[in-house]
KOLSEVEX-721356 format. One record per residue: x, y, z of N, C-alpha, C, O in turn. Coordinates in steps of 0.02 Angstrom, whole numbers, plus 50000, padded with zeros to 5 digits. Atoms other than C-alpha are relative to their C-alpha. Layout:
! residues N
XYZXYZXYZXYZ...
END
This chain:
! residues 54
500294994450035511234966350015499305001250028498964996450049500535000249971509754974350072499665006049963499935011449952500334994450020508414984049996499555002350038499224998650075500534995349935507344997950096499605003149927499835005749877500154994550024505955004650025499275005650028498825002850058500284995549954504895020850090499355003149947499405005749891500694995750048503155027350017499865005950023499595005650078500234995549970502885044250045499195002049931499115003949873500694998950032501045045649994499695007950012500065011050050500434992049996499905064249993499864999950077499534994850088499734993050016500125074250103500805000649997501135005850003499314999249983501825070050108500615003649938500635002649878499804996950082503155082050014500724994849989500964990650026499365001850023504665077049927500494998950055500664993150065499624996049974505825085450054499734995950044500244992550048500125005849954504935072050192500184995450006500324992950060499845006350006505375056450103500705000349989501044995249992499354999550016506995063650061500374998650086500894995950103499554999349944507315065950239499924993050040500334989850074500035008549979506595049250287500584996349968500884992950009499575003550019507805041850183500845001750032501264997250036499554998249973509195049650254499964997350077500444995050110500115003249918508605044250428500294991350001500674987650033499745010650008508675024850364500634997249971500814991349972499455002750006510275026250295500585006150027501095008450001499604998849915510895034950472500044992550017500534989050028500005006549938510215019450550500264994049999500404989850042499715006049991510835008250452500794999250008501064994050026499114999949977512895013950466499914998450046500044992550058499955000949929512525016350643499974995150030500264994450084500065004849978512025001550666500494993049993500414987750023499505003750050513474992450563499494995949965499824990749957500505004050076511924983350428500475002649951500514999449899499604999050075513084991250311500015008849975499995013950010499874992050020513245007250194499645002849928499705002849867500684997750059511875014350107500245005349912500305011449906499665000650078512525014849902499845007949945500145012349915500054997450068511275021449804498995002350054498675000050102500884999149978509305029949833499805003049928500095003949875500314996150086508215037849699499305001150049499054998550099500994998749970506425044749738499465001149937499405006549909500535000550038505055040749623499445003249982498875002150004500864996550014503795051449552499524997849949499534992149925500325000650061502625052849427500255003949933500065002749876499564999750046503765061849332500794996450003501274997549965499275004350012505245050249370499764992250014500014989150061500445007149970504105032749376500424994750007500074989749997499365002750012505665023149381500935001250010501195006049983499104998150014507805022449408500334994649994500094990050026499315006350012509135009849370500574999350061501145001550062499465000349952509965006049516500654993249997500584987149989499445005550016511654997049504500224996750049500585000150086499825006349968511984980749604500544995449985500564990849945499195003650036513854975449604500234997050065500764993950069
END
């Protein structure tokens, strides 16, 4: 199991880290590391998500 995680700090928008994340779970199929589950993106109105680990 592997957790990634990505900070997109000011100036960076939403729509950046979204696509970063999409990039890292390209790289990691492609690479066979495995198959990217679950993401969430954190704001200050979402300071938090429940991600499920089975």
């Amino acid at each position: 199991m592997v957790f990634v995680n990505i900070d997109g700090l000011p100036p960076a928008t939403r729509a950046e880290v979204q696509a970063a994340m999409q990039d890292v779970q390209h790289l990691i199929e492609a690479h066979g590391i495995g198959v990217a589950v679950q993401s969430a993106v954190l704001s200050r109105e979402l300071p938090s998500a429940l991600l499920h680990v089975g």
